[in-house]
SESE-312121 format. One record per residue (C-alpha): x, y, z; chain; residue number from 1; residue in three letters. Coordinates in steps of 0.05 Angstrom, whole numbers. Example, Ala and Ser with C-alpha at 12.3 -4.5 7.8 and 13.67 -1.06 7.14 Angstrom:
// residues 2
((246 -90 156) 'A' 1 'ala')
((273 -21 143) 'A' 2 'ser')
//
This chain:
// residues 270
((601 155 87) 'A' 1 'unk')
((582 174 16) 'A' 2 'unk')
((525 238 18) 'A' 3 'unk')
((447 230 -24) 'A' 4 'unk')
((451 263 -83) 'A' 5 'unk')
((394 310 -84) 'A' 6 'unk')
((356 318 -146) 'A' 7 'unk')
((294 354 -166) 'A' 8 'unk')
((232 309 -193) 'A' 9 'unk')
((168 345 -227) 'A' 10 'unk')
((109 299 -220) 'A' 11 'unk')
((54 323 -267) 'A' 12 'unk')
((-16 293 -269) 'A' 13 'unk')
((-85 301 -296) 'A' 14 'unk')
((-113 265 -247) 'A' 15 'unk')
((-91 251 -163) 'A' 16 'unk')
((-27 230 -189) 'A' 17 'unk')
((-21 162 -142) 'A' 18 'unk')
((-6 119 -203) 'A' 19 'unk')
((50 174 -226) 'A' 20 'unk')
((76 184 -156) 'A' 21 'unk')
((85 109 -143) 'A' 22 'unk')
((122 94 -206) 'A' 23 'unk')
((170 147 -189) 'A' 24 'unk')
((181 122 -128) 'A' 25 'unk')
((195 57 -149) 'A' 26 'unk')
((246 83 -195) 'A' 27 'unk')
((279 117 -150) 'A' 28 'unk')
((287 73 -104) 'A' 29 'unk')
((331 25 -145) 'A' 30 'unk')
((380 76 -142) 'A' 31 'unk')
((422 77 -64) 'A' 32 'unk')
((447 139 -61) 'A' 33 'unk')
((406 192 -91) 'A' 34 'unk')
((344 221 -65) 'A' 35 'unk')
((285 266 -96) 'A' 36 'unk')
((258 336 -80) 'A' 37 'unk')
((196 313 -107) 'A' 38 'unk')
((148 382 -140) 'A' 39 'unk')
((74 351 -142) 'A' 40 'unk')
((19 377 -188) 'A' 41 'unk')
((-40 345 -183) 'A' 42 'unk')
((-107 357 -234) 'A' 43 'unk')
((-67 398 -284) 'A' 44 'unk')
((-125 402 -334) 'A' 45 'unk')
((-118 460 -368) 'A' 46 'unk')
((-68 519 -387) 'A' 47 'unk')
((-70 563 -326) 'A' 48 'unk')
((-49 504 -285) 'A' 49 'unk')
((2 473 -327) 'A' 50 'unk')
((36 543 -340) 'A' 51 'unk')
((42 542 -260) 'A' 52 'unk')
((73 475 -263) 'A' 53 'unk')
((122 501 -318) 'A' 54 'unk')
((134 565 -285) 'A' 55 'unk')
((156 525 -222) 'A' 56 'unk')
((200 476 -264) 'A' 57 'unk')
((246 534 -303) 'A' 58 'unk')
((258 559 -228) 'A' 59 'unk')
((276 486 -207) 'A' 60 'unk')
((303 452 -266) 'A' 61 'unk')
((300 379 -257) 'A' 62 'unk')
((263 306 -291) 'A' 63 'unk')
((197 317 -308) 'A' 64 'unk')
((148 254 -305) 'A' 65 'unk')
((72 259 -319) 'A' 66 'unk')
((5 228 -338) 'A' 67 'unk')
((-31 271 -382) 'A' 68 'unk')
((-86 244 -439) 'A' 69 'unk')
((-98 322 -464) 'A' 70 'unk')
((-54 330 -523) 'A' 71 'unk')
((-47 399 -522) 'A' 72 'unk')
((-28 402 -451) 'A' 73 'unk')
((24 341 -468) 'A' 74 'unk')
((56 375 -522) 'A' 75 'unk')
((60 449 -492) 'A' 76 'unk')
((92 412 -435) 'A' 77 'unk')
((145 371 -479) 'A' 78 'unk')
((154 426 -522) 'A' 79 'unk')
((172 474 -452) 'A' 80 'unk')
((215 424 -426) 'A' 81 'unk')
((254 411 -496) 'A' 82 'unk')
((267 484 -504) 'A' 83 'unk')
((296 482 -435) 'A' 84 'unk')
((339 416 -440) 'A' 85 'unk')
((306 384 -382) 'A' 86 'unk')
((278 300 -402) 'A' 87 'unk')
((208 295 -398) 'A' 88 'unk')
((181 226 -391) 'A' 89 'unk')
((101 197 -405) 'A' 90 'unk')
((108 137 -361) 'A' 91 'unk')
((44 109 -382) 'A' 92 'unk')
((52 120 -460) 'A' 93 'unk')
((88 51 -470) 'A' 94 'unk')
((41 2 -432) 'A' 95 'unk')
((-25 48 -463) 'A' 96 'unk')
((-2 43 -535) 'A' 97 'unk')
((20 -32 -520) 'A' 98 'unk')
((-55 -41 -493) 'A' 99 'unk')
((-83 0 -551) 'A' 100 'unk')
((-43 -42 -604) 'A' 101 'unk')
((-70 -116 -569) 'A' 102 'unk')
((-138 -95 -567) 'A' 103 'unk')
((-149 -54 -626) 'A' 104 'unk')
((-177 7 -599) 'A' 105 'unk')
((-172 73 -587) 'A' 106 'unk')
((-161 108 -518) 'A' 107 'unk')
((-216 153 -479) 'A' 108 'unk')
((-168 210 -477) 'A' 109 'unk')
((-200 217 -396) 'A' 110 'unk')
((-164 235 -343) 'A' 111 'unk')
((-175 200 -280) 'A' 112 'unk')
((-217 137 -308) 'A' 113 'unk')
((-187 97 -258) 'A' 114 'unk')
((-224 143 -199) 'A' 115 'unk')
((-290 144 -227) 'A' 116 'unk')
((-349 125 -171) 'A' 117 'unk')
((-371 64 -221) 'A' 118 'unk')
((-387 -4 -177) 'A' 119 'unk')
((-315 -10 -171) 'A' 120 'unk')
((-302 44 -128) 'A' 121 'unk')
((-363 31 -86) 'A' 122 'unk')
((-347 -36 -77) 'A' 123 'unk')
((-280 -13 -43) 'A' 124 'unk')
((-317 37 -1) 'A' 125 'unk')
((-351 -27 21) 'A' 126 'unk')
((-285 -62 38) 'A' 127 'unk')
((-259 -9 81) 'A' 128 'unk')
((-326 0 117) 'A' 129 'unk')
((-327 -74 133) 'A' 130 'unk')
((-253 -86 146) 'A' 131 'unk')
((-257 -13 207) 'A' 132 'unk')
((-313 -55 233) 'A' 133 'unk')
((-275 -115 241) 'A' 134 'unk')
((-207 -93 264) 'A' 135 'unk')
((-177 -120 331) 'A' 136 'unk')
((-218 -176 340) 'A' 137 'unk')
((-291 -133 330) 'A' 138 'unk')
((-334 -186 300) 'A' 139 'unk')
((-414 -189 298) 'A' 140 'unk')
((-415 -258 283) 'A' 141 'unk')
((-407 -244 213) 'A' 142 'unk')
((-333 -266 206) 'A' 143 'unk')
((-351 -316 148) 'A' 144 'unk')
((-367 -253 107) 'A' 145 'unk')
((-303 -233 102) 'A' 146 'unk')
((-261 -250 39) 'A' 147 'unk')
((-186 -248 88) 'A' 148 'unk')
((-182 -254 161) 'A' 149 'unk')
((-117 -248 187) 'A' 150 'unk')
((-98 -275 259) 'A' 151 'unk')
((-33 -260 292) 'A' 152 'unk')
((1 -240 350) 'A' 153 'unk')
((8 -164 385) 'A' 154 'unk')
((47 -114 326) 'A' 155 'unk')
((50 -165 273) 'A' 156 'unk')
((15 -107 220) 'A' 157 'unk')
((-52 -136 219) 'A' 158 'unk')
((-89 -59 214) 'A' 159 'unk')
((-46 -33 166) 'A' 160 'unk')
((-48 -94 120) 'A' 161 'unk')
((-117 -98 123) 'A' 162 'unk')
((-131 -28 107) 'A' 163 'unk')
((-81 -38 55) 'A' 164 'unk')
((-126 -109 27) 'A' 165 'unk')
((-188 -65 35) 'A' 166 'unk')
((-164 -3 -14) 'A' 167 'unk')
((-161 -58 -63) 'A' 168 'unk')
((-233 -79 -61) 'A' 169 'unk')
((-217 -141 -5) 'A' 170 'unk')
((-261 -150 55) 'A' 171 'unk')
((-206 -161 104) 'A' 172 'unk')
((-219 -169 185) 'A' 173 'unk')
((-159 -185 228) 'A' 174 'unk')
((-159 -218 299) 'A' 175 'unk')
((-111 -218 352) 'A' 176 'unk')
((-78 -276 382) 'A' 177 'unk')
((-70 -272 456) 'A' 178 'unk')
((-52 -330 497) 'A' 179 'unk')
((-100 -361 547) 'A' 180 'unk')
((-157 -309 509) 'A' 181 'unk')
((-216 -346 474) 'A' 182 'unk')
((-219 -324 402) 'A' 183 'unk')
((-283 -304 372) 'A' 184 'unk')
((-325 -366 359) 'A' 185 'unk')
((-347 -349 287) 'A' 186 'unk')
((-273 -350 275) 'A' 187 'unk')
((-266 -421 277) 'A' 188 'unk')
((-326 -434 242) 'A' 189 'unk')
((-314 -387 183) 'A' 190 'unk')
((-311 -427 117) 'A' 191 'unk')
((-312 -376 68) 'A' 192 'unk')
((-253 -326 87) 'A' 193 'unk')
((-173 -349 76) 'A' 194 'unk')
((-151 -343 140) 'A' 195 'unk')
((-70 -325 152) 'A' 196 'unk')
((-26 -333 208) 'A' 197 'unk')
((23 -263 223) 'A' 198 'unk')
((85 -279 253) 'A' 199 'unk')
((153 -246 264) 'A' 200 'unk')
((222 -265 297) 'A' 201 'unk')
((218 -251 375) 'A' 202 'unk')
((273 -181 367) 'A' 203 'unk')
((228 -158 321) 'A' 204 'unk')
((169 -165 363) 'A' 205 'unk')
((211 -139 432) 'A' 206 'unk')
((235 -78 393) 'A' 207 'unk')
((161 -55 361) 'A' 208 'unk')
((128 -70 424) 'A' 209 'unk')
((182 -27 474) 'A' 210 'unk')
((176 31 413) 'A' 211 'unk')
((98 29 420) 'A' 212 'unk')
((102 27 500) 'A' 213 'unk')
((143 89 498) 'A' 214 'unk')
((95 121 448) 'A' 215 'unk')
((50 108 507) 'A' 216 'unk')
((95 140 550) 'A' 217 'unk')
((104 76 586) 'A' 218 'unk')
((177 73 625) 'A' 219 'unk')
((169 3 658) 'A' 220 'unk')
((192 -68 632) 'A' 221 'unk')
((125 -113 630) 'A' 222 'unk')
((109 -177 605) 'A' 223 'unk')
((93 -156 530) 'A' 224 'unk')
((158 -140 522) 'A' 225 'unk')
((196 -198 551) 'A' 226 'unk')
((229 -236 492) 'A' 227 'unk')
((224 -312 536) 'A' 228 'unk')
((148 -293 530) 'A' 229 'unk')
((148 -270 466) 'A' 230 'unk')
((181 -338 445) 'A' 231 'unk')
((127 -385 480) 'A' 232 'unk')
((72 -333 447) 'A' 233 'unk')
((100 -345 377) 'A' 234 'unk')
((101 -428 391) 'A' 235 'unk')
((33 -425 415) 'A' 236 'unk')
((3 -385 361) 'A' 237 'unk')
((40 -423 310) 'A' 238 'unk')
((14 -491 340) 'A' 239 'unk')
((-49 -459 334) 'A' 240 'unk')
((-43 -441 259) 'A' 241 'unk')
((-14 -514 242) 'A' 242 'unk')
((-81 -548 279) 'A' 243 'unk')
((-124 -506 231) 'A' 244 'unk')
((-85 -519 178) 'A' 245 'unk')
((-73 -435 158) 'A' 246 'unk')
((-20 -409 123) 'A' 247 'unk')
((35 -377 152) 'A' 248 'unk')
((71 -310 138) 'A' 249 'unk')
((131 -284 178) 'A' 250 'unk')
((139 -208 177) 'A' 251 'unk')
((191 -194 203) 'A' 252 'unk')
((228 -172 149) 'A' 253 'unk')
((168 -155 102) 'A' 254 'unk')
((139 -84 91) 'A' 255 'unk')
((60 -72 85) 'A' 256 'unk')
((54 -79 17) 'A' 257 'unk')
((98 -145 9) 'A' 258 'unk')
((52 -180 60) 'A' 259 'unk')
((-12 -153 27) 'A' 260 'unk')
((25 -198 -40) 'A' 261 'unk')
((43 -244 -6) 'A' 262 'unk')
((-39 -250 15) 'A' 263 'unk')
((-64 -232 -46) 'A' 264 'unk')
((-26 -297 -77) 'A' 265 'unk')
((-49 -340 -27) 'A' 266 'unk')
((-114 -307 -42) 'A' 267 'unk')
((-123 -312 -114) 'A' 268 'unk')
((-95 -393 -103) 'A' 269 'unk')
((-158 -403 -59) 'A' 270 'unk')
//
């Protein structure tokens, strides 16, 4: 079995550094068999704190990737890293001067636009404030506010996606389906929300659900886990879904954030 190459990865922002740290991730991850010793700096907005980020990368040599709009703290750090051989990469540059170019104007030069409190951000405050309030089947008779419901059965990811769906501004709620349990009636009479059905192969389900009993410290077999149950669970809910006429997505094989796309473009269809 081949061994990770280990590698050392200087992340240097201006602002939290989300946008920086999730590009590198996604870079890195096209490649199997290496694996970063990521160095975070986070608000580097003036010399002190960049000369602590450079101090850190001469005793570390490694990539450097950052988000900076100060140009005196962008070219002190390119110059650094040029006189010590290391590539240092803008990863916004290309898509900002692309924008810039289309548009015909000139950029703000401030760092951390994208977190200001503007109506934005408050409207996402919102969404997550609504979507804690409506998690597990918590309902006020207000379902039909919601912009996504999502119904599925036990440990199909319906509080993670939604708190994903809400940190992008989407009022989500999510109900669970349990056989022979009446659902919340404002569920069925919601018009407004798109409502999606979570399912995921019955191994899937017996695996998560014997993890989270053990979690619980919870040594005997029951029901929950039993995969013949599991199977008549899934038919029932999916008989369920087809009546209403809702949309289907099977997780098994999906991570959080490729369901939450998979939503969104049902979403933005609707």
């Amino acid at each position: 079995m081949t061994s990770r190459r280990l590698f050392h990865l200087h992340l240097v922002s201006d602002a939290t550094g989300e946008t920086l740290n999730a590009v590198a991730r996604a870079a890195c991850a096209q490649y199997e068999d290496v694996s970063p010793v990521e160095h975070i700096y986070a608000l580097v907005r003036g010399p002190k704190q960049l000369d602590r980020a450079i101090a850190e990368i001469e005793r570390e040599p490694g990539l450097v990737m950052f988000t900076m709009v100060n140009e005196k703290l962008r070219d002190q750090l390119l110059e650094r890293c040029g006189e010590m051989d290391i590539p240092c990469i803008s990863v916004l540059d290309p898509v900002i001067n692309a924008l810039g170019t289309y548009l015909g104007r000139e950029i703000s030069h401030k760092p951390g636009v994208q977190h200001e409190m503007n109506a934005e951000y408050f409207d996402r405050i919102a969404a997550l404030n609504f979507t804690m309030a409506h998690d597990d089947g918590q309902t006020a008779g207000d379902l039909d506010d919601a912009d996504i419901i999502l119904v599925g059965v036990s440990r199909t990811s319906k509080t993670p996606t939604c708190i994903y769906l809400a940190n992008r501004g989407i009022k989500a709620a999510n109900v669970p389906f349990v056989p022979n349990t009446p659902l919340p009636p404002d569920l069925e009479t919601a018009t407004s929300p798109l409502i999606v059905g979570l399912v995921a192969s019955v191994d899937r389900l017996s695996q998560i659900r014997k993890n989270r009993l053990l979690s619980l410290n919870e040594q005997t077999e029951t029901d929950y886990v039993d995969k013949d149950l599991i199977t008549s669970e899934l038919a029932e809910a999916r008989r369920f879904f087809n009546k209403h006429g809702w949309p289907v997505i099977d997780v098994t094989r999906r991570s959080v954030e490729e369901t939450a796309a998979a939503i969104l473009n049902l979403y933005s269809r609707q």
